[in-house]
C-alpha positions, 0 to 999 in steps of 0.5 A: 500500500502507498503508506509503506512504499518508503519503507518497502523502498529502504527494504530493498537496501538493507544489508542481507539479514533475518527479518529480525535483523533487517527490521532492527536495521531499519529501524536504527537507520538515522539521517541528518536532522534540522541543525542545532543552536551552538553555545559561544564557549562550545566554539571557543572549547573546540578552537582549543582543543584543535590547537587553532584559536591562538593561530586564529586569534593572531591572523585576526590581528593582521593586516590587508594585503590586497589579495582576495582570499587573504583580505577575504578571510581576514575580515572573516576571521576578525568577525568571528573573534569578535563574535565568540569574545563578546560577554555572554554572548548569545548562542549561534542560531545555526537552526536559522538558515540565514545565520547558519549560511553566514557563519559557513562562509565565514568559515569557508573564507578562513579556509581557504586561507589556509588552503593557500597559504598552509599554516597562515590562520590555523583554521584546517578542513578538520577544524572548519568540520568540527565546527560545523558538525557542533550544529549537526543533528540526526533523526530515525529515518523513520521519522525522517520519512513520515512514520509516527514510530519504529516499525514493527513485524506487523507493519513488515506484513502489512506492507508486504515485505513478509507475505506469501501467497498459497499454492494449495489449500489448506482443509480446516483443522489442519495446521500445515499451510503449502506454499511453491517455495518458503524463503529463508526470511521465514522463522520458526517462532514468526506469528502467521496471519491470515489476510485472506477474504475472511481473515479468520482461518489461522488462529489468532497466536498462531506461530511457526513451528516447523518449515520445508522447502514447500510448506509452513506449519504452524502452532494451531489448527485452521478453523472454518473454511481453511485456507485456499490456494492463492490466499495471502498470508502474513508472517510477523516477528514476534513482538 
């Protein structure tokens, strides 16, 4: 059904696995999230520990020289210190796109001072990185994709991705249903769902119990009708 075409597209990415394991890979899936506020002393913290705000500092100091990218970055840099020197200062609102844009061509500027003229300003790829992924946040991709919640077996069954269709009818009070080939995906343990016409004829908290190349036997009897050859029916991870 279209609600699950995201997931049953991510589905077909997932490294090989159980259903088990591609289910928590799915779920612990992450993407990049809405960037975040930077407090000033988390800049000033992390220009230290990189050995770069002294050297920064110093370039802030100098003078023009009429080249672009040195004059560029200057004004950059003195803008900056600037910035992360005044008292109580108020956190970088990088959530903003405007002021992240700022701040990364700022940031874009010193670098490539530093690119040109190795060692001018201290301000290295990995610094400018470091900086930016202060900022940087991750969501579940689930959420990402418009999901309320991690999924679990039954949503699997509901998108299709854990289904199989009959190949031969199953007589009521017979428990074995028949399939032209039952993947390795399909567990003892997994719960079977009826999603035929009536949806009724496998026992609510039926589970596998056993499985052959062509068959699946579950924990409980069919009732009713029993199950005809081409009925759907789902299999659900425990849980």
């Amino acid at each position: 059904m279209a609600y699950y075409d995201a997931l049953v597209a991510k589905w077909a990415t997932l490294a090989p696995g159980t259903t088990a394991q591609k289910l928590a890979a799915v779920n612990a899936l992450t993407v990049a999230g809405p960037n975040a506020s930077v407090a000033v002393s988390a800049v000033v913290g992390k220009l230290m520990l990189l050995q770069a705000y002294l050297s920064l500092a110093a370039f802030a100091q100098g003078s023009t020289n009429n080249n672009a990218t040195h004059d560029t970055a200057l004004g950059a840099a003195k803008m900056l210190m600037t910035m992360i020197s005044i008292p109580n200062a108020p956190a970088f609102q990088m959530s903003d796109t405007t002021t992240f844009a700022t701040v990364k061509g700022m940031m874009d500027a010193i670098l490539a001072q530093e690119v040109a003229a190795p060692g001018s300003t201290g301000f290295t790829q990995a610094v400018h990185d470091a900086l930016l992924a202060l900022c940087a946040t991750t969501i579940p991709w689930w959420q990402s994709a418009g999901y309320p919640g991690t999924f679990n077996g039954h949503d699997l069954v509901a998108a299709g991705l854990t289904t199989l269709v009959t190949n031969a009818p199953t007589a009521a009070g017979s428990n074995v249903l028949n399939f032209a080939a039952v993947p390795a995906w399909v567990i003892a343990g997994m719960e079977a769902h009826d999603l035929g016409l009536d949806q009724a004829d496998i026992q609510p908290g039926s589970v596998v119990q056993s499985i052959t190349a062509t068959t699946v036997t579950i924990s409980k009897p069919t009732t009713g009708s029993g199950i005809a050859s081409g009925d759907v029916v789902g299999f659900a991870v425990a849980g």
